[in-house]
C-alpha positions in Angstrom: 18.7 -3.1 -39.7 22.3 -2.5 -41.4 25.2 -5.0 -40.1 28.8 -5.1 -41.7 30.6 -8.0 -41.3 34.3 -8.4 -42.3 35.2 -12.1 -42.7 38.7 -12.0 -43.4 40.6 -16.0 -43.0 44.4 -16.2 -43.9 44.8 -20.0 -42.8 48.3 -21.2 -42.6 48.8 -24.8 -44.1 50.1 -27.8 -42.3 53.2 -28.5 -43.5 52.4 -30.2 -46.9 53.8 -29.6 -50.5 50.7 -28.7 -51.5 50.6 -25.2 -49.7 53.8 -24.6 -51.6 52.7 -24.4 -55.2 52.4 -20.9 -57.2 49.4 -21.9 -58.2 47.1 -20.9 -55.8 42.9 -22.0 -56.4 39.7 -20.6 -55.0 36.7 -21.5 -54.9 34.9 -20.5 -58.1 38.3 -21.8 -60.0 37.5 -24.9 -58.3 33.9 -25.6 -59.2 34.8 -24.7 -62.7 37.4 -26.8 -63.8 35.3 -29.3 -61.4 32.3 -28.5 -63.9 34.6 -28.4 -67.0 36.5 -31.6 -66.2 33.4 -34.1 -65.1 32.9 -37.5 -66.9 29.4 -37.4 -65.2 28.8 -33.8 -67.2 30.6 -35.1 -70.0 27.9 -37.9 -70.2 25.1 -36.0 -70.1 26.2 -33.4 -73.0 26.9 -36.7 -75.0 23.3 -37.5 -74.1 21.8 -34.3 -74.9 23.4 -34.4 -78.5 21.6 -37.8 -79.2 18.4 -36.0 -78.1 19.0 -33.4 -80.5 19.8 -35.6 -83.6 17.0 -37.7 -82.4 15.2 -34.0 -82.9 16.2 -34.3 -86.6 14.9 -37.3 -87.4 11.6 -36.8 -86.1 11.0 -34.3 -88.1 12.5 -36.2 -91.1 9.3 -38.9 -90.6 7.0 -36.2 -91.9 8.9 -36.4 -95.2 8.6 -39.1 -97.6 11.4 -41.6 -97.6 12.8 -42.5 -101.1 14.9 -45.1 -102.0 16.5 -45.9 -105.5 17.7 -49.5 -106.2 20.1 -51.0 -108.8 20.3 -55.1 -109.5 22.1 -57.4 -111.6 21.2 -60.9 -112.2 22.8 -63.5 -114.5 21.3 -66.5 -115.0 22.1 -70.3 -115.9 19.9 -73.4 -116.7 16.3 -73.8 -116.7 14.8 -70.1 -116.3 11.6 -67.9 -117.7 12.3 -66.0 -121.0 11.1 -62.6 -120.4 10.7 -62.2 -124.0 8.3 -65.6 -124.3 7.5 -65.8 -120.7 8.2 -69.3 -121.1 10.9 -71.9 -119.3 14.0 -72.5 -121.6 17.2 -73.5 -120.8 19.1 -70.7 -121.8 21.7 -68.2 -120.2 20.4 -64.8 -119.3 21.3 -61.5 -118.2 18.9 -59.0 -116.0 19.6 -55.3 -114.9 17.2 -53.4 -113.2 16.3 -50.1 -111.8 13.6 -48.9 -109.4 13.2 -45.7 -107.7 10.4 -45.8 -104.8 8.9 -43.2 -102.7 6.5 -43.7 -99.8 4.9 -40.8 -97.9 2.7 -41.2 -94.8 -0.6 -39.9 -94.5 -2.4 -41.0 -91.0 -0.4 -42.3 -88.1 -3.1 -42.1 -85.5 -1.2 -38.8 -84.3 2.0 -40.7 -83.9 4.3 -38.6 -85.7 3.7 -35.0 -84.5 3.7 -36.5 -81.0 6.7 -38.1 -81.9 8.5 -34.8 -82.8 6.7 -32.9 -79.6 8.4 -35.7 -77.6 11.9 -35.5 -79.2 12.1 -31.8 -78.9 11.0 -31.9 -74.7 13.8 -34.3 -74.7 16.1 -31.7 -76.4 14.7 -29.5 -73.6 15.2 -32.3 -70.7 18.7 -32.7 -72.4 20.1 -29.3 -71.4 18.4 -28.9 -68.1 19.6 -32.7 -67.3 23.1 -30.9 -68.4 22.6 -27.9 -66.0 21.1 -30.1 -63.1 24.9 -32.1 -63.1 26.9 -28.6 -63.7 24.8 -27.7 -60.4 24.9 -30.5 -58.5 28.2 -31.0 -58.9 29.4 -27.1 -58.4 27.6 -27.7 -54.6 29.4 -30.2 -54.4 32.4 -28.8 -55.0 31.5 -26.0 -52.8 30.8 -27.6 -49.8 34.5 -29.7 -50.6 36.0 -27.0 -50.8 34.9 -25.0 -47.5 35.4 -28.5 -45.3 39.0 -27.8 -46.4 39.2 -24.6 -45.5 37.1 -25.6 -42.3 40.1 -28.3 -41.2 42.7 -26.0 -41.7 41.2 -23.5 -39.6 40.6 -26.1 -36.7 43.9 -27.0 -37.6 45.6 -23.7 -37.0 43.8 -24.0 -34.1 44.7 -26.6 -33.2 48.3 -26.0 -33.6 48.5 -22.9 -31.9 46.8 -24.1 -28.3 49.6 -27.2 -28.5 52.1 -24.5 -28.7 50.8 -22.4 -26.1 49.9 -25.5 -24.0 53.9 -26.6 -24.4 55.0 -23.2 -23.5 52.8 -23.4 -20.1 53.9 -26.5 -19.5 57.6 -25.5 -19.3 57.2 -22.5 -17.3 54.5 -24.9 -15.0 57.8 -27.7 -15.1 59.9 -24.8 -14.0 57.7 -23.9 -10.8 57.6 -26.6 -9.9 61.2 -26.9 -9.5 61.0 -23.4 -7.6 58.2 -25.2 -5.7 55.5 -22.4 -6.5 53.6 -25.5 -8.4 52.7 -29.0 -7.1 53.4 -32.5 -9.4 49.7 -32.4 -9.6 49.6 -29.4 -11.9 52.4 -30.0 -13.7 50.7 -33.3 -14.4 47.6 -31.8 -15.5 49.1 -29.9 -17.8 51.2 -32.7 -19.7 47.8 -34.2 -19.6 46.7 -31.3 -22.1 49.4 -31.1 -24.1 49.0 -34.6 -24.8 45.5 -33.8 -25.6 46.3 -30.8 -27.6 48.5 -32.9 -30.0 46.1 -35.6 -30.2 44.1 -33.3 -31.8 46.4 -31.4 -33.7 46.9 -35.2 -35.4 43.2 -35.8 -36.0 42.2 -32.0 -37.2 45.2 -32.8 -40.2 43.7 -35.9 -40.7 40.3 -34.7 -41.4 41.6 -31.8 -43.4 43.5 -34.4 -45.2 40.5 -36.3 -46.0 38.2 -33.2 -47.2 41.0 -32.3 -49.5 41.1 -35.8 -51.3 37.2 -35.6 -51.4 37.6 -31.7 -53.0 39.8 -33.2 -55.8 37.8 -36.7 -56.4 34.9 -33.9 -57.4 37.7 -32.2 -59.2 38.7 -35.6 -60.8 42.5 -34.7 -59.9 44.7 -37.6 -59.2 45.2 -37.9 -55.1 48.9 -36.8 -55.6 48.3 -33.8 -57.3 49.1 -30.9 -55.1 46.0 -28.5 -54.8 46.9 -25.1 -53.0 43.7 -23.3 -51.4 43.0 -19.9 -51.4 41.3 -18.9 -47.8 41.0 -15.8 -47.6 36.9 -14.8 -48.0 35.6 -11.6 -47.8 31.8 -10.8 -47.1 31.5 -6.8 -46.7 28.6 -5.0 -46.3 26.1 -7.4 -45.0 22.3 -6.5 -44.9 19.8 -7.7 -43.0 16.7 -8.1 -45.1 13.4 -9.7 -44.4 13.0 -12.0 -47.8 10.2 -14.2 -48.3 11.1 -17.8 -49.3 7.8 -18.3 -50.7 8.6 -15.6 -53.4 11.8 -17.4 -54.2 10.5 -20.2 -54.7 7.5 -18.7 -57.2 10.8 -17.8 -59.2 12.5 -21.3 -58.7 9.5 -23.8 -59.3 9.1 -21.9 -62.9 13.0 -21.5 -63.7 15.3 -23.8 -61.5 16.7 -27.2 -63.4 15.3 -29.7 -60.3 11.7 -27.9 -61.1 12.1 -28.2 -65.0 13.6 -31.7 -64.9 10.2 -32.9 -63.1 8.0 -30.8 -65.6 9.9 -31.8 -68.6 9.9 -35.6 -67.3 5.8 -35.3 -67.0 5.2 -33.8 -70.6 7.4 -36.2 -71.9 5.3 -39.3 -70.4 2.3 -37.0 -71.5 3.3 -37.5 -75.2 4.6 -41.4 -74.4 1.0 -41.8 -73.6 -0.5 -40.0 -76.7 2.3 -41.9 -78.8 0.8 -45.3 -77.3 -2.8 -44.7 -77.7 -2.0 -43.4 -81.8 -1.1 -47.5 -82.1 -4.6 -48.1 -81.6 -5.8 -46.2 -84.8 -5.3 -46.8 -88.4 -2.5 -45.9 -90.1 -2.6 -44.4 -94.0 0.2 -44.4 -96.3 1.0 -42.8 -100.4 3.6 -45.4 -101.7 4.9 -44.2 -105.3 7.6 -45.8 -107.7 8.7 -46.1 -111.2 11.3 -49.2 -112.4 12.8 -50.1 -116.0 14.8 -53.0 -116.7 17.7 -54.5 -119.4 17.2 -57.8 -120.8 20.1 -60.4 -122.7 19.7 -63.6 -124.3 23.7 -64.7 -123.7 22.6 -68.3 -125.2 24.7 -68.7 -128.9 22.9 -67.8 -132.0 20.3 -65.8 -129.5 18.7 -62.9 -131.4 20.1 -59.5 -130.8 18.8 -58.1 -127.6 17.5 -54.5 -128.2 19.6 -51.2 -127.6 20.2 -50.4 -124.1 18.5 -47.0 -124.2 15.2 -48.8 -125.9 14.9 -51.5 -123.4 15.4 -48.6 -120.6 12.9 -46.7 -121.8 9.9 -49.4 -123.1 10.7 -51.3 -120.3 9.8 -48.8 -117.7 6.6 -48.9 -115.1 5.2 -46.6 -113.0 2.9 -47.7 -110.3 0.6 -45.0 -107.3 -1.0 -47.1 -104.2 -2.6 -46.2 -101.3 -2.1 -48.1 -98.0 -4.6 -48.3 -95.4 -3.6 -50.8 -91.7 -6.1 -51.5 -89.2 -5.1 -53.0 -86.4 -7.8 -55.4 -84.8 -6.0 -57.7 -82.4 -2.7 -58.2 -80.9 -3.2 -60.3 -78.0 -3.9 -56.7 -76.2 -0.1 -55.9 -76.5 -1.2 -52.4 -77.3 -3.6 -51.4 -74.8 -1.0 -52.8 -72.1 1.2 -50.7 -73.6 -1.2 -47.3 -73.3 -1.9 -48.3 -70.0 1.6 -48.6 -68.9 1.9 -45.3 -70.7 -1.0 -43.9 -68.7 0.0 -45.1 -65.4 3.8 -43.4 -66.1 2.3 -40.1 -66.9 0.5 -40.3 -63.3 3.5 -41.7 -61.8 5.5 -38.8 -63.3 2.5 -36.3 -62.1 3.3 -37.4 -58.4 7.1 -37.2 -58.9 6.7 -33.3 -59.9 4.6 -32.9 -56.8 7.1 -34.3 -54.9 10.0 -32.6 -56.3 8.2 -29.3 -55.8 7.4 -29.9 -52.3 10.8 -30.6 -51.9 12.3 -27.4 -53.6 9.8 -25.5 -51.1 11.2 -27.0 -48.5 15.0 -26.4 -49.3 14.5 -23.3 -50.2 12.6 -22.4 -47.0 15.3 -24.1 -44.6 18.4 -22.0 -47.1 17.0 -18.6 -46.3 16.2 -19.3 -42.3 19.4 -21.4 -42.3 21.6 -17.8 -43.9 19.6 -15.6 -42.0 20.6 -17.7 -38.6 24.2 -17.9 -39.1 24.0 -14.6 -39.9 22.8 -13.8 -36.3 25.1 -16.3 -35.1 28.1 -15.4 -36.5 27.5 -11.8 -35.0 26.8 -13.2 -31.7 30.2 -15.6 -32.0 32.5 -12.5 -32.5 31.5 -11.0 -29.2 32.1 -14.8 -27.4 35.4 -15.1 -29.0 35.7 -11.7 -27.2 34.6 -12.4 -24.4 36.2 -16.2 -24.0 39.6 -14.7 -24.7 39.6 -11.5 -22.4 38.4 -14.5 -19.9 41.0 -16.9 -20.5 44.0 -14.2 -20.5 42.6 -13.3 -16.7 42.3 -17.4 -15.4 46.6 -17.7 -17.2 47.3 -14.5 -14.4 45.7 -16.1 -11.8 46.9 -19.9 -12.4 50.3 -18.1 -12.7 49.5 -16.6 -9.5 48.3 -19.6 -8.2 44.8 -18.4 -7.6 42.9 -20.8 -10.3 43.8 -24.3 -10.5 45.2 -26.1 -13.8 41.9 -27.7 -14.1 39.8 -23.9 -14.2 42.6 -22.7 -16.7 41.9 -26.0 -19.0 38.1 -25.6 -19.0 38.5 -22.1 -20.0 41.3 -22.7 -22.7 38.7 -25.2 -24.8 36.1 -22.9 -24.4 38.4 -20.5 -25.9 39.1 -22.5 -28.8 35.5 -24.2 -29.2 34.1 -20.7 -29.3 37.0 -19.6 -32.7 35.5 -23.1 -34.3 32.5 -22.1 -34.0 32.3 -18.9 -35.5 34.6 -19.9 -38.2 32.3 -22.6 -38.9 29.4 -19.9 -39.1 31.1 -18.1 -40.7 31.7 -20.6 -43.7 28.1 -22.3 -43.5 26.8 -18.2 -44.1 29.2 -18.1 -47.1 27.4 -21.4 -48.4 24.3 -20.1 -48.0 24.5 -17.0 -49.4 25.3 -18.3 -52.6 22.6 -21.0 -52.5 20.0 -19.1 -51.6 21.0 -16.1 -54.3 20.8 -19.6 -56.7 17.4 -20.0 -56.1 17.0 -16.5 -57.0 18.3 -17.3 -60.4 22.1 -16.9 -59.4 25.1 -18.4 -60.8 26.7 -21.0 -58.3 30.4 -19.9 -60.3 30.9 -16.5 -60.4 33.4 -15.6 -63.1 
């Protein structure tokens, strides 16, 4: 089954400088420089970098740390000789230099886990990244079609106070000719009165959509924002799609679904990390140090050369370090099993999260499909309302219907133009988050 579907909006604005600017936004400009200009985004790519230098440096532990060291030491009074190694009070000069290296061995599996972890947390980093970029392009989205929404019920809005006014002149006037009673002219002040009331309120809401639309934005309140609202969906096919299929592609490649399996291997490799504590660990230490010596005591002998001290002087020393933990006051098994029990907690979160996903996905695809249906079948009521309405005018004006059959059938009138504008946008929304699923891009550029 082929349907075609022209959804074609040119809402007039209410009035405010902000309809007045050149500068005219839709909806994919909005998400973006939503997107672009986020402190909440901003955090997490500041987030993600730390991941990735903490990348760096776990896979600097696997290489040995060296470390070179220079002293200088003067000494006065009572001190040992190092050329009797005996006390004396005598001045002295020391200058030493020591270059160490230390290289582990055995870690109890700590290390490689270690660099495992920090590079699924490189990988949690982006998708964490993604996951905001998403959340808050829907976000954005759904701002931005309430305003487009308010102005339409605003439009509306305005246009049934003006036709309401008009009627209630030429009502005022028969009843001067005395071809209407007080009673109807009544009634119909009544419904102007209504009719601006909500004029008032439908501003008011769009008023308060549009401040919500550029807090996701971060725009300052009194920065005018001009909306472009005029959508087009052509060509619109009616196709049975499975959600389950959608969601086989979104449980393996949407950020929600890799957040919650990134989140379980990472408390996977927490736990590995804590049970490594338990074993021994084995380290290669390695160094070599030299040292210059001066008697600065009067009538001292003549210290030897620089260069001969340096290199007579020098030491070289290999050990091998072996640690065995034996007891801790069970610190470290409370940790594993903390460990443990965040891995399983972890295991039910992904469960969750995928059950979840199913379930959004399931209710965006019946959700599009319905509004598809109902958007077709609220073009022919808007039809059929106003052909309906136009007839009860004649006959109130010929004093056949009453003011009160003429009301009922005007706010059906306009209930039923709400209505499909609002289906109209809700399909718009779901189109796009459904296609998302599907591996989409929310902002299309």
């Amino acid at each position: 089954m082929k349907k075609t579907i022209y959804i074609v909006m040119v809402l007039m604005g209410m009035g405010g400088s902000s309809f007045a600017q050149d500068k005219v936004w839709t909806l994919d400009e909005c998400m973006n420089y939503a997107v672009e200009n986020s402190p909440k985004v901003k955090k997490q790519l500041h987030t993600s970098d730390t991941y990735k230098a903490e990348q760096l440096s776990a896979f600097g532990n696997f290489l040995p740390s060296l470390t070179a060291e220079v002293g200088a030491r003067l000494n006065y009074g009572r001190s040992i000789d190092p050329g009797t190694n005996t006390y004396n009070n005598t001045s002295t000069f020391n200058n030493g230099y020591s270059l160490y290296a230390s290289l582990p061995v055995f870690h109890g599996g700590r290390l490689i886990n270690e660099w495992k972890l920090a590079k699924v947390n490189r990988l949690l980093g982006k998708q964490n990244v993604r996951q905001a970029e998403d959340e808050l392009a829907i976000n954005t989205m759904q701002a931005y079609i309430d305003v487009v929404f308010y102005l339409g019920t605003a439009k509306y809005a305005a246009e049934k106070l003006e036709e309401s006014s008009r009627l209630l002149y030429k009502t005022q006037r028969q009843e001067e000719l005395g071809l209407k009673g007080k009673a109807d002219v009544a009634q119909i002040e009544a419904q102007v009165a209504a009719d601006d009331y909500d004029l008032t309120h439908q501003e008011n809401m769009h008023n308060t959509a549009l401040l919500t639309l550029k807090e996701y934005m971060n725009l300052d309140a009194a920065t005018p924002l001009a909306l472009d609202t005029t959508m087009t969906v052509e060509e619109i096919r009616i196709q049975p799609e499975s959600a389950a299929d959608i969601y086989s592609f979104a449980a393996d490649n949407n950020p929600i679904a890799q957040q919650a399996a990134l989140t379980l291997k990472n408390n996977k490799l927490q736990h590995l990390i804590a049970k490594g504590r338990l074993f021994p660990t084995i380290s290669l230490s390695a160094g070599i140090s030299t040292n210059y010596f001066e008697n600065l005591s009067s009538g001292a002998v003549v210290p030897e050369a620089f260069k001969n001290q340096f290199k007579n002087n020098r030491g070289e020393y290999v050990s091998l370090n072996v640690s065995i933990p034996l007891f801790d006051g069970f610190n470290n098994r409370t940790i594993v099993r903390r460990a443990r029990n965040n891995m399983r907690i972890a295991a039910e979160q992904q469960t969750e999260t995928l059950r979840q996903l199913q379930i959004t996905i399931e209710k965006a695809v019946a959700d599009r499909d319905g509004y598809l249906k109902e958007v077709i079948q609220m073009q022919k009521q808007v039809k059929s309302n106003q052909l309906a309405y136009q007839l009860t005018l004649r006959k109130f004006e010929e004093g056949l219907m009453s003011s009160l059959d003429l009301q009922t059938s005007a706010n059906l009138l306009i209930q039923s133009k709400v209505n499909l504008l609002q289906r109209r946008l809700l399909y718009l929304v779901k189109i796009r988050q459904v296609d998302y699923y599907k591996g989409g891009e929310l902002i299309q550029k």
